[in-house]
Every structure is written in C-alpha cells, then in structure tokens.
C-alpha positions, 0 to 999 in steps of 0.5 A: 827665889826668895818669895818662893822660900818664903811662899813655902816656908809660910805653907808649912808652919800653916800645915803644922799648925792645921795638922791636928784639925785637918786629922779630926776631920779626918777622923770625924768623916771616916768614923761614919759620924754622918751616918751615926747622926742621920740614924740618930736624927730618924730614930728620934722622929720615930720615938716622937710619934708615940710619945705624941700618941700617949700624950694627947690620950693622957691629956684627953682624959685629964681634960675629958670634964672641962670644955672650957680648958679644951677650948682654950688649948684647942685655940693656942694650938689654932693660933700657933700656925700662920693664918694664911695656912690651910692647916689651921682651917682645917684644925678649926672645922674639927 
C-alpha cells in the first residue's frame, strides 16, 4: 500500500511538472506547425529555382570577357561533387 501512495504520488508531481510541455505540444501539433513548416520548406525550393536562374545569367555575363575566371569556376564546381559520381563527367564533357 505504501509503494502504491508513493508510485502514485511521484505520477503526479511528474504530471504537474510536464504539464506546460506536454500542452505546447499539444498546442505545437493542433496548430498545424507541421504542415505550415512543409509549406515553408516547398515555397522556399521553388523560390531557389529562379534565383539560381538569374544568378548564372548575371554571372555569365559578368564572366562573358574572361576564359580564365570561367574555367576556374567551372573546376570548383567539378571538384565539389565526388569523383565516383557521373554527375561530375557529365558537367566535364560540357
């Protein structure tokens, strides 16, 4: 009888004292946080796409004059995938 008042009196001061976490939780998943966050994520991978676009237009242009600086970037860009990967022969051929 005595574990049991113990067992059950150390339950609840562990409930009080999670009380506020376990409601921000509940608050967190009922207030669709997920789905705001994947909605987030997928705008921001659709936005990335054009910046990409106008970044390599402005900087082709910049670099249009200098074979040299375009060669140099093309090579980081070739060195920073793995070598074993045919994504980097194929950016080589081009």
């Amino acid at each position: 009888m005595i574990d049991y008042v113990t067992s059950s009196t150390t339950f609840k001061r562990a409930e009080r004292q999670t009380k506020p976490v376990r409601r921000f939780i509940e608050k967190f998943i009922n207030d669709w946080s997920f789905d705001f966050a994947s909605m987030v994520a997928f705008n921001l991978l659709i936005a990335l796409l054009p910046i990409a676009v106008i970044f390599f237009g402005i900087l082709g242009f910049i670099l249009k004059d200098h074979p040299e600086a375009q060669q140099v970037l093309k090579d980081k860009i070739i060195n920073s995938f793995p070598s074993d990967n045919t994504t980097k022969t194929g950016i080589e051929q081009v």
